[in-house]
C-alpha positions as CSV (number, residue, x, y, z in Angstrom):
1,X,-51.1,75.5,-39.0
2,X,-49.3,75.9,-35.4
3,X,-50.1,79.3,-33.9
4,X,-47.6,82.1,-35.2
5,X,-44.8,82.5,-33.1
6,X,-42.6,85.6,-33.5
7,X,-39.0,84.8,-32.8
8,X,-38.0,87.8,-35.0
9,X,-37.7,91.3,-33.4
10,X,-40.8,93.1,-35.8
11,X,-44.4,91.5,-36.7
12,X,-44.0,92.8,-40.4
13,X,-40.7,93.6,-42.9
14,X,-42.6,95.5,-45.5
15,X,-41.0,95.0,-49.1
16,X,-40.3,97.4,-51.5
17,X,-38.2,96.7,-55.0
18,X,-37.4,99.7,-56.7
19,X,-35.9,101.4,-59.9
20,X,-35.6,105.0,-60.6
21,X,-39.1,106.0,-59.3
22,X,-38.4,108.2,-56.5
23,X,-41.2,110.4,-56.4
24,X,-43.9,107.7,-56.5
25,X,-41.9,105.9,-53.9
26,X,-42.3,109.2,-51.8
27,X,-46.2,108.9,-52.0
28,X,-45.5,105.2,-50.7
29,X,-43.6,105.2,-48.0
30,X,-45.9,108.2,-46.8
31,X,-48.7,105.8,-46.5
32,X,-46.6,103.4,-44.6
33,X,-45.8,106.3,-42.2
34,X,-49.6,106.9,-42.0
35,X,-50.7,102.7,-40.9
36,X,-52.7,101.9,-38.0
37,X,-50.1,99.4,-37.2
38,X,-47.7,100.9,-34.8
39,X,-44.3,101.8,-36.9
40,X,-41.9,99.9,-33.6
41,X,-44.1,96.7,-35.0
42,X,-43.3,97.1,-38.8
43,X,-39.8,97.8,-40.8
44,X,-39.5,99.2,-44.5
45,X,-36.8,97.9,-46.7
46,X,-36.7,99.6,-49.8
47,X,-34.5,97.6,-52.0
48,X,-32.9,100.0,-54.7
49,X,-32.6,98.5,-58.1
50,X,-30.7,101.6,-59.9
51,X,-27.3,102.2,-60.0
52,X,-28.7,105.9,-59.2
53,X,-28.6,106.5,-55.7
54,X,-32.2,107.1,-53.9
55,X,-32.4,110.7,-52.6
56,X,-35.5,110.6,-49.8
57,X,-35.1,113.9,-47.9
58,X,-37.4,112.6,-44.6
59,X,-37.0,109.2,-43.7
60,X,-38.9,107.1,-40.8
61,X,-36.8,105.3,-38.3
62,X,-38.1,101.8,-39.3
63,X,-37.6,102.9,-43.1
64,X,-34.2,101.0,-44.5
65,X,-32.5,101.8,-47.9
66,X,-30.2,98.6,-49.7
67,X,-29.0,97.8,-52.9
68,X,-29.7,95.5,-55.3
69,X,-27.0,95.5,-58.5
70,X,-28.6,92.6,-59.9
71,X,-31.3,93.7,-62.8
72,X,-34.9,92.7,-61.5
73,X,-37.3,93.1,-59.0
74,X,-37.4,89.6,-57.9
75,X,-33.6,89.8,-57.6
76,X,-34.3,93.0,-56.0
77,X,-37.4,90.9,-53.5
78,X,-35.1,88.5,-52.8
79,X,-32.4,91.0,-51.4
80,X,-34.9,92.2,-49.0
81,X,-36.2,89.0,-48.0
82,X,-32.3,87.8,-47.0
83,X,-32.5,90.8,-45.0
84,X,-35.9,91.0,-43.2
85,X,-36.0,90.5,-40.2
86,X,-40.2,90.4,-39.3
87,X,-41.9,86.5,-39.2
88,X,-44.3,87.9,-42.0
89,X,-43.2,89.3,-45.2
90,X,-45.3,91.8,-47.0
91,X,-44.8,92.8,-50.7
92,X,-45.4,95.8,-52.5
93,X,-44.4,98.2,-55.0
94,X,-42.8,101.4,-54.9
95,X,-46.0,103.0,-57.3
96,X,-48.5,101.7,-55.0
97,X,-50.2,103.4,-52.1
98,X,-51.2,101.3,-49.1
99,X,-54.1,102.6,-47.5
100,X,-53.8,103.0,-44.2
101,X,-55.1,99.7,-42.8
102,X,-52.7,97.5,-45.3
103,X,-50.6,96.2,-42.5
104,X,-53.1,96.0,-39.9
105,X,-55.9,94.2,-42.2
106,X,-53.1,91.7,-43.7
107,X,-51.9,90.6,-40.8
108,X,-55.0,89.9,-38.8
109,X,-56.4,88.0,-42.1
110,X,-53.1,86.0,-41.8
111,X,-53.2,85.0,-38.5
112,X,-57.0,84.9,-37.9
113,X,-57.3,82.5,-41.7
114,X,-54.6,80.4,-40.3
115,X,-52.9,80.7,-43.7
116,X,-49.3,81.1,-45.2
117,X,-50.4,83.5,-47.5
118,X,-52.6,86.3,-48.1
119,X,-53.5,87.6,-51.5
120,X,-54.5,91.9,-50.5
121,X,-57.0,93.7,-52.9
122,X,-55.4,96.1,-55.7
123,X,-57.3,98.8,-56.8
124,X,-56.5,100.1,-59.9
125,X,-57.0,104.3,-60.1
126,X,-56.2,106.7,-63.1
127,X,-53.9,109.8,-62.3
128,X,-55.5,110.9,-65.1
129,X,-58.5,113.9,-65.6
130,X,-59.8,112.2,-68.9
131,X,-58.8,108.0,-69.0
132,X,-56.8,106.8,-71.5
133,X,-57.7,103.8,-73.3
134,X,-55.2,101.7,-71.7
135,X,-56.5,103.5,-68.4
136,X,-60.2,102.0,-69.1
137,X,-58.5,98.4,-69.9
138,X,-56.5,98.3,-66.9
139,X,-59.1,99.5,-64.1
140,X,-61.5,96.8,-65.6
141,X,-59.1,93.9,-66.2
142,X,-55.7,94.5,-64.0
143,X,-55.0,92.6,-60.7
144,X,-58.1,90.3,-59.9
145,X,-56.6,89.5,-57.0
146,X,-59.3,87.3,-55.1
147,X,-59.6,85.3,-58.6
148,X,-56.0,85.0,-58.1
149,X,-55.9,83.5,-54.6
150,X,-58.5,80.7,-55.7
151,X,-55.9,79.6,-58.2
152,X,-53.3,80.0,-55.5
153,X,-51.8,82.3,-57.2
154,X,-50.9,86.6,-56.2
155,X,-49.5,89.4,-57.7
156,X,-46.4,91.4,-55.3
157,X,-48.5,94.3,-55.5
158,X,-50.1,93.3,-52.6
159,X,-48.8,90.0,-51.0
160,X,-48.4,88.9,-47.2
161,X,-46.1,85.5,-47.0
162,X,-44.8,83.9,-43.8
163,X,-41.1,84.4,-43.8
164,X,-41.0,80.4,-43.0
165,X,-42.8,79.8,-45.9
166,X,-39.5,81.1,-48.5
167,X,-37.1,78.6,-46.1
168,X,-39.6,75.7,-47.4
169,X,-40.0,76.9,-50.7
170,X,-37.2,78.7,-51.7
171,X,-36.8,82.3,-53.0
172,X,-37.8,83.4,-56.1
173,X,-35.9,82.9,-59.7
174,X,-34.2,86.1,-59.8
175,X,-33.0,85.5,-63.5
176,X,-37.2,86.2,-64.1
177,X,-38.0,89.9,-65.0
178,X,-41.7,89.5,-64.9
179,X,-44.3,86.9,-63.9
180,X,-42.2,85.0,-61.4
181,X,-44.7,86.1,-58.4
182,X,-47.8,84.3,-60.3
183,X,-45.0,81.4,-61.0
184,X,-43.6,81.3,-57.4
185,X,-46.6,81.4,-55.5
186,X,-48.4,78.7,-58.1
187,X,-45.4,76.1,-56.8
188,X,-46.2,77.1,-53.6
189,X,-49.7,76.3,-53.4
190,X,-48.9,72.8,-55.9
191,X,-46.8,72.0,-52.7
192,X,-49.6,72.6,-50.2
193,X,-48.7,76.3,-48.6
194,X,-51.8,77.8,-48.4
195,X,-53.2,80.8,-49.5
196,X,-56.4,83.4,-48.9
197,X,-57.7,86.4,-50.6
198,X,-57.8,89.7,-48.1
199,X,-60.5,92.4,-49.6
200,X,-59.3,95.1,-46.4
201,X,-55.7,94.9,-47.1
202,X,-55.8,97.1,-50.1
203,X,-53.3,99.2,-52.3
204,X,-53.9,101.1,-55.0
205,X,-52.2,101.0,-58.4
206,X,-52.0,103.4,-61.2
207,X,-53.2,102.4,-64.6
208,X,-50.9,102.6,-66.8
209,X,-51.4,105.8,-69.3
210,X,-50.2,105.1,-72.3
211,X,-49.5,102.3,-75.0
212,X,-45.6,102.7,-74.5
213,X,-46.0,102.1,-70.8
214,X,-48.4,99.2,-71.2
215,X,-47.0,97.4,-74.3
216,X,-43.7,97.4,-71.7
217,X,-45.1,95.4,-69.8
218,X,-46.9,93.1,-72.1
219,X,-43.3,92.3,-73.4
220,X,-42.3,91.5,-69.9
221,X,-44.6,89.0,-69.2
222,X,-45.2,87.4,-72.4
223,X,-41.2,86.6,-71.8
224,X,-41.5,85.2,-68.7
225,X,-44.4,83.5,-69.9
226,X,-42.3,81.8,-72.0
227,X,-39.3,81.4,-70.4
228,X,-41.7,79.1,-67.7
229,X,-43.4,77.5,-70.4
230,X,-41.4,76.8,-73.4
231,X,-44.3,75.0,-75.0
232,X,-46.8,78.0,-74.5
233,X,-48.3,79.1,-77.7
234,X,-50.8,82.0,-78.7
235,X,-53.3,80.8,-81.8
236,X,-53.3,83.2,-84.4
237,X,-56.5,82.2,-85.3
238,X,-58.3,82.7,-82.4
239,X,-56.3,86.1,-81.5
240,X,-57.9,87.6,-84.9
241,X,-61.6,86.5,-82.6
242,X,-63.9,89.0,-81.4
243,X,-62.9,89.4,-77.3
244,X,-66.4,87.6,-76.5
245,X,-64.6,87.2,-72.5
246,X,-63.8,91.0,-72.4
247,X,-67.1,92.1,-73.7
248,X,-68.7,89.8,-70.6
249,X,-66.6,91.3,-68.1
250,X,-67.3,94.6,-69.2
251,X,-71.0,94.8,-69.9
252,X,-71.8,92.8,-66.3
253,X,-70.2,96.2,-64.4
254,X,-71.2,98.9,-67.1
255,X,-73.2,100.1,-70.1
256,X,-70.6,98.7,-73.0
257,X,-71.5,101.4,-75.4
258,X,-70.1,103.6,-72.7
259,X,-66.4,105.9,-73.4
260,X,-64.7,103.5,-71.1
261,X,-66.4,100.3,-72.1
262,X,-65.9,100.4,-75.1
263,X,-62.1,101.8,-74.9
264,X,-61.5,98.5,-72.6
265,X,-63.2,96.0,-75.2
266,X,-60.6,97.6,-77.7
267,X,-57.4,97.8,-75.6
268,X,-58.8,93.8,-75.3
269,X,-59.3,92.9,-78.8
270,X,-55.3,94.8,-79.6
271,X,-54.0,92.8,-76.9
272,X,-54.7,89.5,-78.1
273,X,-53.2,90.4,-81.3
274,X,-49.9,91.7,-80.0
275,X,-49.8,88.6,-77.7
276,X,-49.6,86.3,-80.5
277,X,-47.2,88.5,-82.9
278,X,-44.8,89.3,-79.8
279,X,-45.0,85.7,-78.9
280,X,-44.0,84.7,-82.5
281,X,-41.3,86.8,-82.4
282,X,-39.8,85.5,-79.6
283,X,-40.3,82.0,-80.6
284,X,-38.3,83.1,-83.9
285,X,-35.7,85.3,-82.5
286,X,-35.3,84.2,-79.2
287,X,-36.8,84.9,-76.0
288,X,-34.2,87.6,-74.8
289,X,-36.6,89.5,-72.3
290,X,-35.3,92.8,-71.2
291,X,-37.1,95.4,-68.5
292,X,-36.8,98.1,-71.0
């Protein structure tokens, strides 16, 4: 790859889609204001996804505020990207808090890895005293993000991209409501942009604490899984199957008869089974995938 040249006026147009979560997206843009990376090198845009207008009492100079009436957060990504104006684009999430080397760590790896895209860690934390069981699932099982990058795949948690590399592949499906970064970034690397995994540019995620919140989200995916894959089926038979994967995960990090272990192993063995009922009802009613 030629050596970066910046003929934009900022290193870094941090993204940020959004959608009635103001006070978490408090906590994050404190944490931008907070990077090593001076703020003149970096600009926010927070891309507002709600028809409710986003009240943020202190806001940084390099922090900018649009609106995005289309429903999505790609549609919502893609708004900001249209409008960025650093040669490297980096994605996060308005629940997520950058530590405060993100910027500095991403965009050395990108530059010094001589890559198009870098894949940051995401560290998955509970906001919780005592961890629900879909709190124990997720911190053992959400966001492998360096198993991601050797698929050439990454989650917008945490994602760096060359600003070129959207002008070569285009922007992302913003009809998608979930699962269009893994899709997205898999055409990417099919049609040779590269991609690295980054374990210093790191962000941490909150589980999610409940079964409402996390069967959301299931829903979400499992649509967009579809939607990409028409053909894409879920054995009954084998979702009825002991979690033998999720038990090896879990008992090469912890004891498995542990609280937590064995929370995870069953938040595992539910999963499996909602994956192939939800998918069956989607196949039979129609895959009409909504973010609610």
């Amino acid at each position: 790859m030629k050596r970066l040249v910046n003929e934009k006026s900022k290193k870094i147009s941090v993204i940020i889609p959004t959608y009635n979560d103001t006070h978490r997206l408090r906590c994050c843009l404190a944490c931008l204001a907070r990077q090593t990376l001076p703020q003149h090198e970096f600009e926010v845009l927070v891309v507002n996804n709600s028809h409710t207008p986003i009240a943020l009492e202190k806001k940084c100079a390099n922090v900018k505020v649009l609106n995005e009436t289309k429903p999505g957060s790609y549609a919502a990504r893609n708004a900001g990207i249209r409008e960025a104006e650093g040669y490297i684009l980096a994605f996060t999430d308005s629940d997520c808090q950058p530590n405060s080397n993100w910027l500095a760590a991403g965009f050395r790896a990108i530059q010094s890895l001589e890559v198009e895209r870098i894949a940051g860690a995401v560290n998955v934390y509970s906001e919780s005293r005592i961890k629900s069981p879909t709190e124990c699932y997720e911190e053992y099982f959400a966001f492998n993000q360096e198993a991601n990058a050797k698929l050439g795949c990454s989650v917008t948690a945490n994602l760096f991209v060359l600003a070129t590399t959207f002008s070569s592949y285009g922007l992302f499906d913003d009809s998608a409501l979930s699962g269009e970064d893994i899709r997205w970034n898999d055409g990417a690397s099919r049609n040779g942009s590269t991609i690295a995994y980054c374990k210093d540019a790191i962000v941490l995620h909150p589980a999610r604490k409940n079964f409402r919140e996390f069967l959301k989200k299931r829903r979400r995916v499992l649509s967009g899984k579809l939607r990409a894959e028409p053909t894409y089926k879920i054995s009954f038979f084998r979702a009825l199957m002991p979690p033998i994967s999720a038990i090896q995960t879990v008992s090469r990090g912890s004891n498995i008869l542990s609280r937590d272990a064995m929370y995870a192993v069953g938040v595992a063995y539910m999963l499996k089974i909602f994956n192939a009922v939800y998918l069956a009802k989607l196949r039979y009613l129609g895959n009409t995938g909504t973010r609610s």
